[in-house]
C-alpha positions in Angstrom: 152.8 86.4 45.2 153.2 82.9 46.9 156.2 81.3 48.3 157.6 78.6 46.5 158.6 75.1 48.4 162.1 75.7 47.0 161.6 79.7 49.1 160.4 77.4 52.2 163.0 74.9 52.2 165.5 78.2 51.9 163.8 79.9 54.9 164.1 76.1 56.8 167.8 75.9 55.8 168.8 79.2 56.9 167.0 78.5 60.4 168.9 75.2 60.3 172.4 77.1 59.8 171.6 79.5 62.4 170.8 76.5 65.0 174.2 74.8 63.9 175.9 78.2 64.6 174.4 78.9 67.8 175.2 75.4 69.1 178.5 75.4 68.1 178.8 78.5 70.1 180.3 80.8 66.8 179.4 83.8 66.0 176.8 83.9 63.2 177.2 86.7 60.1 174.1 87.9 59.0 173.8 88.3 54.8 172.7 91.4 53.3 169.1 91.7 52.4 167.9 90.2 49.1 165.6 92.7 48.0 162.6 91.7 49.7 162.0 90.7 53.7 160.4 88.2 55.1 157.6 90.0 56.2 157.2 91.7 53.1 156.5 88.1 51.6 154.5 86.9 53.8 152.2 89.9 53.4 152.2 89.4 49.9 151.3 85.5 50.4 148.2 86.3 52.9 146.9 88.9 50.4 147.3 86.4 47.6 145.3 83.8 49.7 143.0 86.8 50.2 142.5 87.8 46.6 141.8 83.4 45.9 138.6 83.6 48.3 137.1 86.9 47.7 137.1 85.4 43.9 135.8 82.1 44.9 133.0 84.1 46.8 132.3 86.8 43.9 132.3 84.2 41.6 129.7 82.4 44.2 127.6 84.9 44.1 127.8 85.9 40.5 126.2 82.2 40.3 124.0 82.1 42.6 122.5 85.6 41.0 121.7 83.4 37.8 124.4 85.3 35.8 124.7 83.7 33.0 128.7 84.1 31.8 129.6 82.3 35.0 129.6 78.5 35.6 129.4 76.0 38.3 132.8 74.5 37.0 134.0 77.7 37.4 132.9 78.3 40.7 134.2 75.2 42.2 137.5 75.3 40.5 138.1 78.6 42.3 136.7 77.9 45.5 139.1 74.7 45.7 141.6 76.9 44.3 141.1 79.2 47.4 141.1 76.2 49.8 144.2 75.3 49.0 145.9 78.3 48.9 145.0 78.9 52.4 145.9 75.0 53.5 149.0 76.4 51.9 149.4 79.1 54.1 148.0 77.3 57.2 151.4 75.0 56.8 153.4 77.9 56.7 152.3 79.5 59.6 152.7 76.3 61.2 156.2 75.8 60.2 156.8 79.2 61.3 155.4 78.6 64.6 157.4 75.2 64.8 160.4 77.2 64.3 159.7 79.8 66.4 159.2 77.2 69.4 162.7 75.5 68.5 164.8 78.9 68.7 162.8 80.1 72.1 163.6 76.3 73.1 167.4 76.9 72.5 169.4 77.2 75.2 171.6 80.1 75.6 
């Protein structure tokens, strides 16, 4: 499971409404829960960056072994494939943290 940069630019624009809200001074309704939280998905996008690299290194290894159904093609297409899922999640988590720092930031 990753999230999307359309399921980013949703989180951003619901942080964005919120903000407006707060500095308007109205009271902000919260919507009902989607089906998933937000935790929930970004569990599901750390394990998925997870599962990427313990590929790459399996698939490493398998080479490295001599084994001979696995390539070095293959092993360097998943090991960039596992660096850029976690870039991925690096920019997340400092989104997130840029976010965090604006609300904290807010005055009351």
């Amino acid at each position: 499971m990753s999230l999307s940069p359309g399921g980013i630019e949703s989180v951003l624009s619901e942080i964005r409404r919120l903000q407006g809200a707060a500095a308007s001074g109205r009271q902000v309704e919260q919507p009902a829960p989607e089906g998933q939280d937000f935790g929930s998905l970004l569990r599901g996008m750390v394990g998925t960056v997870n599962d990427a690299q313990q590929q790459a290194r399996s698939l490493a290894s398998s080479y490295s072994l001599g084994e001979d159904k696995v390539d070095l093609a293959q092993v360097m297409i998943a090991q960039q494939q596992s660096r850029v899922a976690f870039e991925g999640l690096l920019q997340v988590r400092k989104q997130l943290i840029s976010a965090y720092q604006e609300i904290m930031n807010m005055p009351l």
